[in-house]
C-alpha positions as CSV (number, residue, x, y, z in Angstrom):
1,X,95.1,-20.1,151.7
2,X,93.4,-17.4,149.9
3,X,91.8,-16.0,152.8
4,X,94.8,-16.1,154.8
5,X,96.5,-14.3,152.4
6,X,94.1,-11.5,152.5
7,X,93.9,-11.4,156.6
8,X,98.1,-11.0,156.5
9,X,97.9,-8.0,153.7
10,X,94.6,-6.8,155.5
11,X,96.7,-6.8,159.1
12,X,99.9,-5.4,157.0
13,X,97.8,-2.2,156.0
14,X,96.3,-1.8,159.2
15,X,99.8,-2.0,161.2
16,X,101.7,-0.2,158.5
17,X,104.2,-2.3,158.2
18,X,105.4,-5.3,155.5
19,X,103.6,-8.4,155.6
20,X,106.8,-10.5,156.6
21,X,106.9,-8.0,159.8
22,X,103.1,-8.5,161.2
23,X,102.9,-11.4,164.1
24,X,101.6,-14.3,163.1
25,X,98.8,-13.5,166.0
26,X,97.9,-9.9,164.7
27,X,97.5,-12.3,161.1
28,X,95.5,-15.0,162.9
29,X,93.0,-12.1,164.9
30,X,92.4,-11.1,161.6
31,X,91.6,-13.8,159.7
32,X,89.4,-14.8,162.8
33,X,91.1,-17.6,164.1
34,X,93.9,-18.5,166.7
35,X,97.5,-18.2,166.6
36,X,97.7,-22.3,166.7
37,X,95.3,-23.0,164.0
38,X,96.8,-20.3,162.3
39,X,100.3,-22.6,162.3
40,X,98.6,-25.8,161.8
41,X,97.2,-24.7,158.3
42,X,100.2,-23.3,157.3
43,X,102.4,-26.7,158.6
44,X,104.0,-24.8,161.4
45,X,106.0,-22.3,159.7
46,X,105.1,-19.0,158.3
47,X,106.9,-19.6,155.0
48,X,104.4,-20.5,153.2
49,X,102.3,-17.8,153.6
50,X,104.9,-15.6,152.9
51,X,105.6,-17.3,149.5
52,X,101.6,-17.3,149.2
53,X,101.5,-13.3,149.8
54,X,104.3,-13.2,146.5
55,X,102.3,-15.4,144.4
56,X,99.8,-13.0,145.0
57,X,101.7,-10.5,143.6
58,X,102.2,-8.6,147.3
59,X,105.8,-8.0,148.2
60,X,105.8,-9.7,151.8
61,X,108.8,-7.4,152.5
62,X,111.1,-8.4,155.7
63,X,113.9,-8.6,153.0
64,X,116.7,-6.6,151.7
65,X,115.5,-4.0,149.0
66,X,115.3,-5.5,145.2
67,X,118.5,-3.6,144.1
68,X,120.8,-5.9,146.8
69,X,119.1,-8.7,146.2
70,X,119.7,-8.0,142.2
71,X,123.4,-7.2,142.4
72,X,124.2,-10.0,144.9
73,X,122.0,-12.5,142.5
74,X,124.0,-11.1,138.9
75,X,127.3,-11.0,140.9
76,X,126.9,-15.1,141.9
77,X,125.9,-15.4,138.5
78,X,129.0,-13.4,136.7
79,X,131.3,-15.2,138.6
80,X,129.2,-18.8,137.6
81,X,128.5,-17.7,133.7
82,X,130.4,-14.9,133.2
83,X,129.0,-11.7,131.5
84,X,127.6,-13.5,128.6
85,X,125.9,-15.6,130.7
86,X,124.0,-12.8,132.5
87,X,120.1,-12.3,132.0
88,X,117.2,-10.3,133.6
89,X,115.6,-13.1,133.8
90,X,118.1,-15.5,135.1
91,X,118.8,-12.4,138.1
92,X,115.1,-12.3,138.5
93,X,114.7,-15.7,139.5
94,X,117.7,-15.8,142.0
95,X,116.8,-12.8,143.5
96,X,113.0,-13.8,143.8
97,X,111.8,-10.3,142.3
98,X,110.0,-9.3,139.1
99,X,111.5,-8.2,135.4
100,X,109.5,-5.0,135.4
101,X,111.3,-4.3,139.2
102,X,114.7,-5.2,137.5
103,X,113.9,-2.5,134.8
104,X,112.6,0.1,136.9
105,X,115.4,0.0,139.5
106,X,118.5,-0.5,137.2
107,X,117.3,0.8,133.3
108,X,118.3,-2.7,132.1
109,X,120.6,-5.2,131.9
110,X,123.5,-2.3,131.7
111,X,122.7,-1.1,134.5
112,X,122.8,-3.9,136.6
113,X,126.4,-5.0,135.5
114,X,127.6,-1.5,136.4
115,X,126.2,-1.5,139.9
116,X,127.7,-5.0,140.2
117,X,130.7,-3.7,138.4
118,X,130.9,-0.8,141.2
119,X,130.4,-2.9,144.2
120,X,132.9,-5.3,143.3
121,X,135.6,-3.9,141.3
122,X,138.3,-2.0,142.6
123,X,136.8,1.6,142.7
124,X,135.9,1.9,146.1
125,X,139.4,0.5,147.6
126,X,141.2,3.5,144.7
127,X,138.8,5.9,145.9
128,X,139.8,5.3,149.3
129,X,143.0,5.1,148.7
130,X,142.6,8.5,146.9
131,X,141.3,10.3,149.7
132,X,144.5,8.9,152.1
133,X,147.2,8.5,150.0
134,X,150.6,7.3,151.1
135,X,153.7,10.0,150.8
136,X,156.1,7.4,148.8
137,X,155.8,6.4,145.4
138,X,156.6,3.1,146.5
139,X,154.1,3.0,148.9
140,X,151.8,3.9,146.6
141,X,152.4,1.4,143.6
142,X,152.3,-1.4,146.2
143,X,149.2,0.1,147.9
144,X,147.6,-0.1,144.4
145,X,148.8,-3.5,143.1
146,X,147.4,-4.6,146.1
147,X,144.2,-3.6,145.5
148,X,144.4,-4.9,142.0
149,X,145.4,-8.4,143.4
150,X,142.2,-8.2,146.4
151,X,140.1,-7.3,142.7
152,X,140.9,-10.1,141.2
153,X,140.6,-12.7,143.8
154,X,137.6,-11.1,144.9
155,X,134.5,-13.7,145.3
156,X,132.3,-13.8,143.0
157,X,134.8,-13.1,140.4
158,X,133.9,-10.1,138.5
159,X,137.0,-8.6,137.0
160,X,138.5,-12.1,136.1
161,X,135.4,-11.8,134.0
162,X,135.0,-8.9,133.0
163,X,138.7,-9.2,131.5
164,X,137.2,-12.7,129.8
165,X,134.5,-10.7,128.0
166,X,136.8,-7.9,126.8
167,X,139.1,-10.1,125.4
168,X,136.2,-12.1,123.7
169,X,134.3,-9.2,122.6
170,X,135.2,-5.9,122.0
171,X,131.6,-5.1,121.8
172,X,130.5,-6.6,124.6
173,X,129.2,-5.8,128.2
174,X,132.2,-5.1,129.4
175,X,133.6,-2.8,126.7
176,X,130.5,-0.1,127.7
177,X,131.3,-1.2,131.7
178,X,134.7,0.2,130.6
179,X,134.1,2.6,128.7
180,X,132.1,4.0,131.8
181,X,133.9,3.8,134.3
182,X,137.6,4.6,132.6
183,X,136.9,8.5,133.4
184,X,136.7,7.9,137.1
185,X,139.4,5.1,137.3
186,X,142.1,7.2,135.7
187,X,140.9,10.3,137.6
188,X,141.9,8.3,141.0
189,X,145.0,6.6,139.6
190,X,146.0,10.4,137.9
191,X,145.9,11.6,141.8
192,X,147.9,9.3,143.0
193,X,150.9,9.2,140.2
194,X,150.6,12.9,139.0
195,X,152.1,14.0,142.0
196,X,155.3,12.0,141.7
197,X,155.1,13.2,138.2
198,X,155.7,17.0,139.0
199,X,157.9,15.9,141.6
200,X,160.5,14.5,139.5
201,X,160.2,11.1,140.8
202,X,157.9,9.4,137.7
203,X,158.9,9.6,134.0
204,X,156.8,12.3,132.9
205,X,154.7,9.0,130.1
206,X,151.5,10.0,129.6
207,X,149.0,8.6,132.0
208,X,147.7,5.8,129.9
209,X,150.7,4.1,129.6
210,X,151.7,4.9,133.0
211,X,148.6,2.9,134.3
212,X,149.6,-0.4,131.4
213,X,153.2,0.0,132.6
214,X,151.8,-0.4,136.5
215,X,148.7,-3.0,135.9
216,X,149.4,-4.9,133.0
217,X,152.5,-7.5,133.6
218,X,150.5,-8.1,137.1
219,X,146.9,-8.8,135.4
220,X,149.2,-10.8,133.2
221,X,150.5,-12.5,135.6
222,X,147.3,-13.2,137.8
223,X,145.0,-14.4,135.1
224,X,147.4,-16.7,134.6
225,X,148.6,-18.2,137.7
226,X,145.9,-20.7,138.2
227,X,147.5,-22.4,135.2
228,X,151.1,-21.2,135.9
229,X,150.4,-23.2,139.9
230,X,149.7,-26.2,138.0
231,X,152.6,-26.2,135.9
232,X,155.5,-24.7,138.6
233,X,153.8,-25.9,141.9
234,X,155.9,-24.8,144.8
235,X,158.0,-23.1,142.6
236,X,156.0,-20.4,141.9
237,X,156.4,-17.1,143.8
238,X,153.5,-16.8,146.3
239,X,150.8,-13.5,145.5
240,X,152.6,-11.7,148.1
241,X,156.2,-12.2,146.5
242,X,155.0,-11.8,143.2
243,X,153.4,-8.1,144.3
244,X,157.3,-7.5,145.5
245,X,158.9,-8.3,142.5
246,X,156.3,-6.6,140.1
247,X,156.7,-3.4,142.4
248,X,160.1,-3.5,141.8
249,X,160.2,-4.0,138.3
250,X,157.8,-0.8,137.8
251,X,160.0,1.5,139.8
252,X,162.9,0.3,137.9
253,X,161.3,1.1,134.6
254,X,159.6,4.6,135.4
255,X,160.8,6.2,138.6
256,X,163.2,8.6,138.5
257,X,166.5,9.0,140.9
258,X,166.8,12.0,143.2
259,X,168.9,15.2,141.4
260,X,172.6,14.3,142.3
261,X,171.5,11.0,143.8
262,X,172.1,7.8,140.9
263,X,170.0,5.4,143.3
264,X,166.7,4.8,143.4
265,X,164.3,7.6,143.5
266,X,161.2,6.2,145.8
């Protein structure tokens, strides 16, 4: 196999291109043999040598780059193990790529859980919610409990977990993914709810406790609902309804009617 192994990185350089990419008959001109002798050493698929050119310490290539494969290999894991249950080496071996690649593309194991963190928590759907936001407040808390409740039922699981390892440690992972990323999440949710504020139809609280007021009785209510379905089957409000009634509820505590009109002020 050796030799074939240095025939497919040998026709790799030559071409300029990844080993994964080069024809198997490019590979066997260069190794000196034909196309069918080629397949019959390697049992009539190319895999092998592919896996060959890795053990080799050669990236065959034809792949997605090491930073999707590493964040699609820690999220499966997250939502398996949970934070805690997150190494380099564990991601390493699921994403088929080396520790020292790990480090130089992501600065640690930090770094990885905040890319995973930003691809599948719920910045990008505030962000983009942000940059087209609705002209109600009412539109606008449902918009965002919404995208809370897409978050959490997200597969893989992150924020279910990353909840899990806040509440289990303070000090943990997910305190410093917080801690991060709390800048840019209340940035986006302050867009969104500072205009109502100056508008006179929010309670001028201050933005903190706007956000706990808004999120909190629904995380509440979804981290708890696979035990809640157990208990109250059919009885249960469906996610839908639930997102109603929580709506509701928020706009009855902090929105503000209308000058002259004693209704509500959405």
């Amino acid at each position: 196999m050796k030799d074939l192994v240095a025939a497919a990185v040998a026709a790799a350089k030559e071409r300029g291109q990844d080993v994964a990419d080069v024809p198997l008959t490019a590979i066997a001109a260069t190794a000196g043999i034909s196309r069918s002798t080629l397949l019959r050493r390697l049992g009539g698929s190319r895999a092998p040598l592919d896996e060959a050119v890795r053990r080799s310490g050669v990236d065959p290539g034809g792949r997605p780059p090491v930073r999707e494969r590493a964040i699609a290999a820690a999220a499966e894991l997250v939502d398996e193990r949970g934070l805690g249950g997150v190494t380099l080496d564990a991601v390493a071996d699921r994403a088929e790529c080396s520790l020292p690649s790990l480090h130089a593309v992501f600065e640690g194991r930090d770094g990885l859980l905040t890319a995973v963190f930003l691809e599948h928590g719920p910045l990008p759907d505030l962000e983009a919610l942000v940059a087209n936001p609705p002209e109600r407040l009412e539109d606008t808390v449902r918009a965002l409990h919404h995208s809370f409740v897409a978050a959490l039922d997200h597969r893989p699981r992150i924020i279910p977990a990353v909840f899990g390892d806040l509440f289990s440690r303070p000090d943990g992972p997910a305190a410093r993914l917080v801690a991060g990323y709390a800048p840019r999440l209340y940035d986006g949710l302050g867009r969104l709810l500072s205009p109502h504020m100056e508008a006179g139809r929010l309670r001028p609280l201050p933005l903190p406790v706007l956000v706990q007021l808004l999120f909190g009785p629904l995380l509440n209510h979804m981290l708890l609902r696979p035990v809640l379905e157990s208990a109250f089957g059919a009885g249960l409000p469906s996610s839908e309804e639930s997102i109603d009634l929580f709506v509701e509820a928020y706009l009855r505590a902090v929105a503000l009617p209308p000058e002259g009109d004693p209704g509500s002020g959405v």
